[in-house]
VOFIKE-130788 format. One line per 10 residues: their letters; for each residue x, y, z of C-alpha. Coordinates in steps of 0.2 Angstrom, whole numbers. Example, Ala and Ser with C-alpha at 12.3 -4.5 7.8 and 13.67 -1.06 7.14 Angstrom:
as> 62 -22 39 ~ 68 -5 36
END
This chain:
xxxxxxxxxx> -258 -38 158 ~ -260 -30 139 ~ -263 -16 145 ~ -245 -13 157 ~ -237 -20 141 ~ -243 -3 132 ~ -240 8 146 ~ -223 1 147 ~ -221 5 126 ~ -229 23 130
xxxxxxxxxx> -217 28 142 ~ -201 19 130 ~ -208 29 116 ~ -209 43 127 ~ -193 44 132 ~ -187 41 116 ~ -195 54 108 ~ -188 67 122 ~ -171 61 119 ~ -171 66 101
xxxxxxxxxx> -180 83 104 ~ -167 86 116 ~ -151 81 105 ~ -159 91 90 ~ -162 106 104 ~ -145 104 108 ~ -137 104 91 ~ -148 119 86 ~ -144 130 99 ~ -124 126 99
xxxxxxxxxx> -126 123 79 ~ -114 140 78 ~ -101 133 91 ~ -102 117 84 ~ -96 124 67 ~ -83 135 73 ~ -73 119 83 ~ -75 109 66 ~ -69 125 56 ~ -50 126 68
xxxxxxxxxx> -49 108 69 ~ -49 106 50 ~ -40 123 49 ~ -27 115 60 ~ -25 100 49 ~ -23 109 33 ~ -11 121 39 ~ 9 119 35 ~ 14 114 51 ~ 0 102 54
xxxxxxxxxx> 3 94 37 ~ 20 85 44 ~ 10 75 56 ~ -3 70 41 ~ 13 65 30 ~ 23 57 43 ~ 38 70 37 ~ 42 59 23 ~ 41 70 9 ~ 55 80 5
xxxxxxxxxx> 59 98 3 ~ 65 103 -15 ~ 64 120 -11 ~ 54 126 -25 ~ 51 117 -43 ~ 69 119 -53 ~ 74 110 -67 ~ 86 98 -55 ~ 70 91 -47 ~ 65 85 -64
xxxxxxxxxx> 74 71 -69 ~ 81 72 -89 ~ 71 63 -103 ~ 76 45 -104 ~ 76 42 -87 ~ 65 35 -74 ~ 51 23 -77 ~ 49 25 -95 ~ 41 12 -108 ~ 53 -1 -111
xx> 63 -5 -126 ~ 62 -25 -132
END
């Protein structure tokens, strides 16, 4: 009986062990292919048309930084006067 209990723990470990010499295989071999999806994908996000869908489209365009987009001293959330 002990001994089909450590048969059966052999043949888990195994197939474990084959499973992660097979992912780690896997990965190294495609490790190139793998970098180069990641690389678009993030390339993708970052660029100006995919930064609308990241934002939502809420920010607005001021069309550059000119002295109308900053508001005068005095305004806006400053310290408060008692």
């Amino acid at each position: 009986m002990l001994q089909k209990i450590v048969n059966g723990i052999a043949i888990a470990s195994g197939v474990i062990s084959l499973t992660v010499v097979g992912t780690v295989g896997y990965v190294f071999i495609r490790k190139d292919a793998i970098i180069e999806d990641i690389k678009g994908k993030v390339m993708e996000s970052v660029m100006p048309d995919g930064l609308s869908g990241i934002t939502g489209g809420g920010l607005p365009d001021l069309g550059g930084t000119s002295d109308a987009a900053i508001p005068p001293v005095g305004e806006g959330f400053g310290i408060p006067s008692f």
